[in-house]
C-alpha positions as protocol buffer text, in pm:
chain_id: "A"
residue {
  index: 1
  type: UNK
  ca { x: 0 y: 0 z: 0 }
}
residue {
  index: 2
  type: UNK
  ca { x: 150 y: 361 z: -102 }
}
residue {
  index: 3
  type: UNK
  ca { x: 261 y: 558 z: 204 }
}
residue {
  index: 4
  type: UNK
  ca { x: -46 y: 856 z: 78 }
}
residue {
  index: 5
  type: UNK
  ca { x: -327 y: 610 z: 65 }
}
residue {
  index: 6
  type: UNK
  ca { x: -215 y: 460 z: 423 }
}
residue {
  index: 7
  type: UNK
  ca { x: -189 y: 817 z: 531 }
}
residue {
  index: 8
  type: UNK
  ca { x: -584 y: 887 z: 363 }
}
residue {
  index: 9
  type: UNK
  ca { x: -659 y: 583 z: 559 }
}
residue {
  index: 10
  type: UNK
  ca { x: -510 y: 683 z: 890 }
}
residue {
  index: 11
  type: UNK
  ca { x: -650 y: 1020 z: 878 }
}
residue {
  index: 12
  type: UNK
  ca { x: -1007 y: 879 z: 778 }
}
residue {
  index: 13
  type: UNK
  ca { x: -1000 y: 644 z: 1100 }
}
residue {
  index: 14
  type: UNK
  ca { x: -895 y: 972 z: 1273 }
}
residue {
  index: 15
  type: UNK
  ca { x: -1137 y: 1225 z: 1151 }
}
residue {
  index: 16
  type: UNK
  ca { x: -1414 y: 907 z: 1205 }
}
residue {
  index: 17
  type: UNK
  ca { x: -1295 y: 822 z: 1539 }
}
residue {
  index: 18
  type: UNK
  ca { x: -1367 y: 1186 z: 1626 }
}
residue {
  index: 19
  type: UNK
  ca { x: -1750 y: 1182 z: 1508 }
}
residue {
  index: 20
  type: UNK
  ca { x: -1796 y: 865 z: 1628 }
}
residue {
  index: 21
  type: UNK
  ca { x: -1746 y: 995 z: 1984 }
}
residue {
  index: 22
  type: UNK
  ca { x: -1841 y: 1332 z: 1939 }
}
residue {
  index: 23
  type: UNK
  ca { x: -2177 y: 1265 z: 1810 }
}
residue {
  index: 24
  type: UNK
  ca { x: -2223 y: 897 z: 1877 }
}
residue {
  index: 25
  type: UNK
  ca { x: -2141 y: 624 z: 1640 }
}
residue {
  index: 26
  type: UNK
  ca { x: -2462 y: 540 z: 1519 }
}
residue {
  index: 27
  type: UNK
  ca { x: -2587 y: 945 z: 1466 }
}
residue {
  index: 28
  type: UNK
  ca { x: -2244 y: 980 z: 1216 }
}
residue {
  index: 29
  type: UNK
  ca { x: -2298 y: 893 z: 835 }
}
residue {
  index: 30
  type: UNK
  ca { x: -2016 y: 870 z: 619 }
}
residue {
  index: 31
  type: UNK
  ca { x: -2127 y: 1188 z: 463 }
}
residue {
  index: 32
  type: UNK
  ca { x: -2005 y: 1385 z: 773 }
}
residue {
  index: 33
  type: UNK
  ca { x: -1710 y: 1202 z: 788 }
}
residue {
  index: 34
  type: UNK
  ca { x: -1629 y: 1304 z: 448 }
}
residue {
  index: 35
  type: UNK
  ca { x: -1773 y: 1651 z: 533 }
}
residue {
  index: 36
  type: UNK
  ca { x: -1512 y: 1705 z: 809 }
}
residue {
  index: 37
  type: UNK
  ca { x: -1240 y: 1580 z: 597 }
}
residue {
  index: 38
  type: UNK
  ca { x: -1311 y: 1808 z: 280 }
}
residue {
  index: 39
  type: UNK
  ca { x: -1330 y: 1487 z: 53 }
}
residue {
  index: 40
  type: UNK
  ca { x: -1573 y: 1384 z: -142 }
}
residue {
  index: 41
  type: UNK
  ca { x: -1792 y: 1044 z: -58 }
}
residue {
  index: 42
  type: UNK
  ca { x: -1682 y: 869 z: -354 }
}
residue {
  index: 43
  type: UNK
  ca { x: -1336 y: 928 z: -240 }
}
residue {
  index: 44
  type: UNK
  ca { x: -1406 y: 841 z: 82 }
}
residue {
  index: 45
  type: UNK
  ca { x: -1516 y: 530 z: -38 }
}
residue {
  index: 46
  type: UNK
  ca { x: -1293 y: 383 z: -238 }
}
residue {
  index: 47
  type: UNK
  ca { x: -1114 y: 342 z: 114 }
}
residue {
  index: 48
  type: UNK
  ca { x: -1407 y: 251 z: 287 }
}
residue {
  index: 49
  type: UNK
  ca { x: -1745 y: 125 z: 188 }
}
residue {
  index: 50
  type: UNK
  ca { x: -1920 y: 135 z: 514 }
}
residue {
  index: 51
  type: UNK
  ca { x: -1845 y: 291 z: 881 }
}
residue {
  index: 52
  type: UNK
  ca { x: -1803 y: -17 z: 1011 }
}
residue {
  index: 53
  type: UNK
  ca { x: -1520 y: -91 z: 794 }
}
residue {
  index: 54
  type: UNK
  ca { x: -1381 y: 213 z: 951 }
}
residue {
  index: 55
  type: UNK
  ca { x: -1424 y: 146 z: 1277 }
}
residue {
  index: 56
  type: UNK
  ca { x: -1317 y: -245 z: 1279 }
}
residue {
  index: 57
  type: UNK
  ca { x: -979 y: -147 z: 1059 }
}
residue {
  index: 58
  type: UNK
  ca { x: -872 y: 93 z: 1349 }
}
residue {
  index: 59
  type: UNK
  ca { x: -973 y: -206 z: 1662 }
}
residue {
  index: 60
  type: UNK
  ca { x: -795 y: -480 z: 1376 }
}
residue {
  index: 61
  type: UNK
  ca { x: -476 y: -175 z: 1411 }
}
residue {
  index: 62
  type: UNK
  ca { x: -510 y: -152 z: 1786 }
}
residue {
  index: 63
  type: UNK
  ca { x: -544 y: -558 z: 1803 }
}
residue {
  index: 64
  type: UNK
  ca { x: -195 y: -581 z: 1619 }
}
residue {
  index: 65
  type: UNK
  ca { x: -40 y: -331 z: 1816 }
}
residue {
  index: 66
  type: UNK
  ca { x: -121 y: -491 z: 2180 }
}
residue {
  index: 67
  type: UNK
  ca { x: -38 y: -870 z: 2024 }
}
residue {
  index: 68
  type: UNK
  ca { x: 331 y: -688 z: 1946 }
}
residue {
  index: 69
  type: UNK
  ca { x: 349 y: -532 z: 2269 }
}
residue {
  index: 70
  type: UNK
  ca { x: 223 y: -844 z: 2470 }
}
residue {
  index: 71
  type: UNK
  ca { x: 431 y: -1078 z: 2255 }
}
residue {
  index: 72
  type: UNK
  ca { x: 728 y: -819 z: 2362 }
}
residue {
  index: 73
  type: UNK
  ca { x: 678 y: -803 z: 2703 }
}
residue {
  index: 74
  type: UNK
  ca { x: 665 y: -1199 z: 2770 }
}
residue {
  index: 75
  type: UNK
  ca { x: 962 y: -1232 z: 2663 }
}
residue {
  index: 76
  type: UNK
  ca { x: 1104 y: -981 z: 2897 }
}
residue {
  index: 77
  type: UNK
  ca { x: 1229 y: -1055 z: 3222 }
}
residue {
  index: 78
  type: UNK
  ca { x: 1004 y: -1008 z: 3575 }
}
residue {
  index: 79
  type: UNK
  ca { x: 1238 y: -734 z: 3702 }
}
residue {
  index: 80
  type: UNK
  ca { x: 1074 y: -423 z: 3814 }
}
residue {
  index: 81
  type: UNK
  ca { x: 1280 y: -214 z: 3528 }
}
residue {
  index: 82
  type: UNK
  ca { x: 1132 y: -464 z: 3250 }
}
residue {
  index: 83
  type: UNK
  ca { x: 797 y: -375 z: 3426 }
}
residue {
  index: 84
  type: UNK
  ca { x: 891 y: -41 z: 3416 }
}
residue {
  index: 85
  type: UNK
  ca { x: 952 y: -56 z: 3032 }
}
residue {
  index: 86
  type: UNK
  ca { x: 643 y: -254 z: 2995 }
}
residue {
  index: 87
  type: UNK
  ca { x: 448 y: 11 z: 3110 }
}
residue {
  index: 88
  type: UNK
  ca { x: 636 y: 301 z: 2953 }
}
residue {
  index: 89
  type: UNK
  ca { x: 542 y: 126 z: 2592 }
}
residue {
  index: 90
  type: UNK
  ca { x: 172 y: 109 z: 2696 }
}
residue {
  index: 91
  type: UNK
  ca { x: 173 y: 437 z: 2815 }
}
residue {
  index: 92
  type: UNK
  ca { x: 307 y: 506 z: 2471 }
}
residue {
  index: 93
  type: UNK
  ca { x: 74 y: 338 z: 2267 }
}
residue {
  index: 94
  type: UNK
  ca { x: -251 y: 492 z: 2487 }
}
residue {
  index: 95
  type: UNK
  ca { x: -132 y: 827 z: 2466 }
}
residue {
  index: 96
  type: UNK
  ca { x: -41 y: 797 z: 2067 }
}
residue {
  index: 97
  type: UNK
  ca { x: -240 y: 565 z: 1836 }
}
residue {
  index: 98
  type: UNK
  ca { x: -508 y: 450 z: 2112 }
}
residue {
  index: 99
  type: UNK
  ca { x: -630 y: 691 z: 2324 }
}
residue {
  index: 100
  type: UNK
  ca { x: -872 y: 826 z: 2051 }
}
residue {
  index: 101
  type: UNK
  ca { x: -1020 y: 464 z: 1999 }
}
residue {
  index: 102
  type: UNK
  ca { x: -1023 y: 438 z: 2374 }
}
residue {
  index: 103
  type: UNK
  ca { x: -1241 y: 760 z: 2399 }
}
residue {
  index: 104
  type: UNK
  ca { x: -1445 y: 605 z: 2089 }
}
residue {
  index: 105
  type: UNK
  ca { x: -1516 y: 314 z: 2323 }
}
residue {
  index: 106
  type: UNK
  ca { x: -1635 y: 483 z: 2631 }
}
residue {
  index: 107
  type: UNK
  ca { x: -1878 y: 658 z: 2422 }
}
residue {
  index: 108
  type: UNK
  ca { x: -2018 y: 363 z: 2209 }
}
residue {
  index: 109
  type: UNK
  ca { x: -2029 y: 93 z: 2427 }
}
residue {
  index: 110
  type: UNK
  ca { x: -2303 y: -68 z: 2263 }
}
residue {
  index: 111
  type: UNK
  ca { x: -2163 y: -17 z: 1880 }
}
residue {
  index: 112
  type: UNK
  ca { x: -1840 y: -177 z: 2032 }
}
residue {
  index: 113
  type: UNK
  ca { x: -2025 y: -491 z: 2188 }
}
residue {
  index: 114
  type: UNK
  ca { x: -2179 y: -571 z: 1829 }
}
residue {
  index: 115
  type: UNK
  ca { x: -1876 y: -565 z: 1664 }
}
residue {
  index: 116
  type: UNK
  ca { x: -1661 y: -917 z: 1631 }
}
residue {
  index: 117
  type: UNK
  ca { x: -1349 y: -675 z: 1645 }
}
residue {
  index: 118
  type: UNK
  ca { x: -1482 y: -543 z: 1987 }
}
residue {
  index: 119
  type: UNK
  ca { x: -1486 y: -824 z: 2119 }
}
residue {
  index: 120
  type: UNK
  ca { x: -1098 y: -963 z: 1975 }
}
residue {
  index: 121
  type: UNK
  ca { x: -1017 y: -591 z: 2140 }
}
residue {
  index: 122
  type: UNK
  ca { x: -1157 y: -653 z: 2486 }
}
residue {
  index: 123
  type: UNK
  ca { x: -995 y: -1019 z: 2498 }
}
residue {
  index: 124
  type: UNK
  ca { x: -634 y: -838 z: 2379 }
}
residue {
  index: 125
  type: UNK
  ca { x: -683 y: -550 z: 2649 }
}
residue {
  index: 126
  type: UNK
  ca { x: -749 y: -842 z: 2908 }
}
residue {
  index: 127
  type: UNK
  ca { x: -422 y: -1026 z: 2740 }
}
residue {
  index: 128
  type: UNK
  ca { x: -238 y: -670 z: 2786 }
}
residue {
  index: 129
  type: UNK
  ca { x: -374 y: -639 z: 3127 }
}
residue {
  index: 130
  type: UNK
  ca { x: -203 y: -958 z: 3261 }
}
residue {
  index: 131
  type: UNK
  ca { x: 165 y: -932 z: 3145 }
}
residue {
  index: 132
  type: UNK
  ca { x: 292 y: -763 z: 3398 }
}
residue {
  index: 133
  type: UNK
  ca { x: 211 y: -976 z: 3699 }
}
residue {
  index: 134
  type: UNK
  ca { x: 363 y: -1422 z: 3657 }
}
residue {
  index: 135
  type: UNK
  ca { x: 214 y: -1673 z: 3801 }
}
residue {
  index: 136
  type: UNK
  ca { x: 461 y: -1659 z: 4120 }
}
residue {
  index: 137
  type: UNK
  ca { x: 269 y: -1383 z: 4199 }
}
residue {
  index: 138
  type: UNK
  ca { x: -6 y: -1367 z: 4511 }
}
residue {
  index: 139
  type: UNK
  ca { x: -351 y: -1268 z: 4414 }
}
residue {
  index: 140
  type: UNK
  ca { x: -300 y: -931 z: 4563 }
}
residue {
  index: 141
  type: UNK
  ca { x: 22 y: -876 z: 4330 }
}
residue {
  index: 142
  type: UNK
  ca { x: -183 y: -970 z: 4029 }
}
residue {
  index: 143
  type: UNK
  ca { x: -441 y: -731 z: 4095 }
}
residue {
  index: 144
  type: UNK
  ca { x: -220 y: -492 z: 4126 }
}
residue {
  index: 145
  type: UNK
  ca { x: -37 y: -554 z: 3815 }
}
residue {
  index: 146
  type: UNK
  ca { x: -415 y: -502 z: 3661 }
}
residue {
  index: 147
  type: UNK
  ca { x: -447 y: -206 z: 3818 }
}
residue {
  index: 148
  type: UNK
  ca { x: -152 y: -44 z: 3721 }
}
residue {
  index: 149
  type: UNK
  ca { x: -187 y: -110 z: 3346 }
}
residue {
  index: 150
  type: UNK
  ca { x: -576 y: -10 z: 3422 }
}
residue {
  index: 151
  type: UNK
  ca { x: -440 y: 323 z: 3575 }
}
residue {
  index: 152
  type: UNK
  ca { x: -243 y: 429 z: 3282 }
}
residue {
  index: 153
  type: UNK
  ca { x: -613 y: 347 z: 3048 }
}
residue {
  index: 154
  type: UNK
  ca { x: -768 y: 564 z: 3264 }
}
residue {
  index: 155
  type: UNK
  ca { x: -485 y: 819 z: 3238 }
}
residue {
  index: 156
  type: UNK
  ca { x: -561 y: 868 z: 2861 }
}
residue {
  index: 157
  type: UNK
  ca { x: -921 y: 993 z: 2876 }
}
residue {
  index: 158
  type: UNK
  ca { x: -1105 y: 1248 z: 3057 }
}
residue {
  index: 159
  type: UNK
  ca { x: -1216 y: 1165 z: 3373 }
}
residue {
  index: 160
  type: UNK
  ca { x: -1559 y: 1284 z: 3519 }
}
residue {
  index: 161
  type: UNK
  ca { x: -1603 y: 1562 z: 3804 }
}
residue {
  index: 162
  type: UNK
  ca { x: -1168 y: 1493 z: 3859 }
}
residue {
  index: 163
  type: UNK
  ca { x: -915 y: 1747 z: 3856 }
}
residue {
  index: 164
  type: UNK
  ca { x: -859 y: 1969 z: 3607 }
}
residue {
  index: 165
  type: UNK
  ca { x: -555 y: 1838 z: 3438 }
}
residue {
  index: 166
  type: UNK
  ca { x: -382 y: 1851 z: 3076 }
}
residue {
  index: 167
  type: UNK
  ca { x: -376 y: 1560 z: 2872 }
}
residue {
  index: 168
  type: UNK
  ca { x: 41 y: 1535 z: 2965 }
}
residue {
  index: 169
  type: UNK
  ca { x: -79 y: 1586 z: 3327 }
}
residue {
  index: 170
  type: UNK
  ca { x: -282 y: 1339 z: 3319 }
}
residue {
  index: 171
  type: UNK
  ca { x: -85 y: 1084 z: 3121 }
}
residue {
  index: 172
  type: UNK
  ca { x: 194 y: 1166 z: 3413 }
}
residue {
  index: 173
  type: UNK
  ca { x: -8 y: 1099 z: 3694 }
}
residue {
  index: 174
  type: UNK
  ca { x: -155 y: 773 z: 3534 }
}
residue {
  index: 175
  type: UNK
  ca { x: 222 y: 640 z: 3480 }
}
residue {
  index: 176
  type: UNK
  ca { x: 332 y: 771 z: 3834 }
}
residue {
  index: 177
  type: UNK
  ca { x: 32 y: 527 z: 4009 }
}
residue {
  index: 178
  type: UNK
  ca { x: 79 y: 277 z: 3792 }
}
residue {
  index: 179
  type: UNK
  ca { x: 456 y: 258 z: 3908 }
}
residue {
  index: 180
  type: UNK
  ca { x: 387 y: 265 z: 4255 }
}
residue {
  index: 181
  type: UNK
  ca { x: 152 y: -28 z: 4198 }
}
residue {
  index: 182
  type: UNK
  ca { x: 441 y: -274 z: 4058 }
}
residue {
  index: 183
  type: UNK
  ca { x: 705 y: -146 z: 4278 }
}
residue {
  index: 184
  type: UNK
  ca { x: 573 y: -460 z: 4571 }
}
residue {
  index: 185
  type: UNK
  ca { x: 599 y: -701 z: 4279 }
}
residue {
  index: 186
  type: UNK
  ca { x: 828 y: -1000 z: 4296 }
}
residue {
  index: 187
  type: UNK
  ca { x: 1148 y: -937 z: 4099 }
}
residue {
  index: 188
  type: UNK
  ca { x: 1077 y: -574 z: 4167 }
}
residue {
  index: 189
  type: UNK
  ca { x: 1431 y: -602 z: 4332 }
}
residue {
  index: 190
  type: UNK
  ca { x: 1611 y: -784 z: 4082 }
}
């Protein structure tokens, strides 16, 4: 695929994404998407025939990444600066190519649920969820290991009636709790 049709793509998914949670996924045509993006709809749709070919290319994009990442981080060792890294690349990913898709999903819950792609997502964000804690760990280790990668999700959207904090802020925070939640991890001293 030429690096300007990828980039049309990307920037569709983007624009999309941005409707979608904006004014809900099922109230946003394809003719606002290609509205917002200045194109016309037959343009528009020789990338994409339908929104849901939108939205399950970016979750079949965000699937991909987190099977890299997870694929990455079991082979790493359980040392608390491996954990470290581990978290630093999925604070990465949420605060780059996810966090809009995140947002997208708190929104449309129910456009997500009907999707087969929403579903492979959720069972790769549980997959993501559990690298950071091994089986030598006690259930209260474990959870925390959840936690902590839970903490830095939470970190890339906007949380209700909290603090008034930039995105960076945020992001910042999210990485600092999630860090003090794997520091009592076995192999945290190694």
């Amino acid at each position: 695929m030429s690096a300007r049709r990828s980039d049309t793509r990307e920037r569709i998914q983007q624009v999309a994404l941005e409707l979608f949670a904006e004014r809900g996924y099922e109230k946003t045509s394809l003719r606002e998407v290609a509205e917002r993006l200045e194109i016309t709809r037959p343009a528009l749709y020789y990338h994409f025939k339908a929104k849901e070919e939108i939205l399950s290319s970016v979750i079949e994009d965000l699937n991909a990444s987190i099977g890299e990442l997870v694929e990455w981080a079991a082979a790493q060792p359980h040392t608390r600066e491996a954990r470290e890294e581990i978290l630093g690349r999925i604070a990465a990913l949420l605060n780059d190519q996810w966090r809009p898709l995140i947002r997208f999903a708190q929104v449309n819950q129910a456009a997500m649920a009907e999707l087969p792609a929403g579903a492979q997502m959720q069972e790769r964000i549980l997959t993501m969820v559990s690298v950071l804690s091994s089986p030598e760990d006690g259930a209260v280790e474990q959870f925390e290991a959840r936690l902590a990668v839970i903490a830095l999700i939470l970190g890339s959207v906007p949380l209700m009636g909290g603090p008034e904090l930039t995105e960076e802020e945020r992001a910042a925070t999210a990485m600092t709790v999630a860090t003090r939640l794997i520091s009592g991890l076995r192999g945290s001293g190694q």
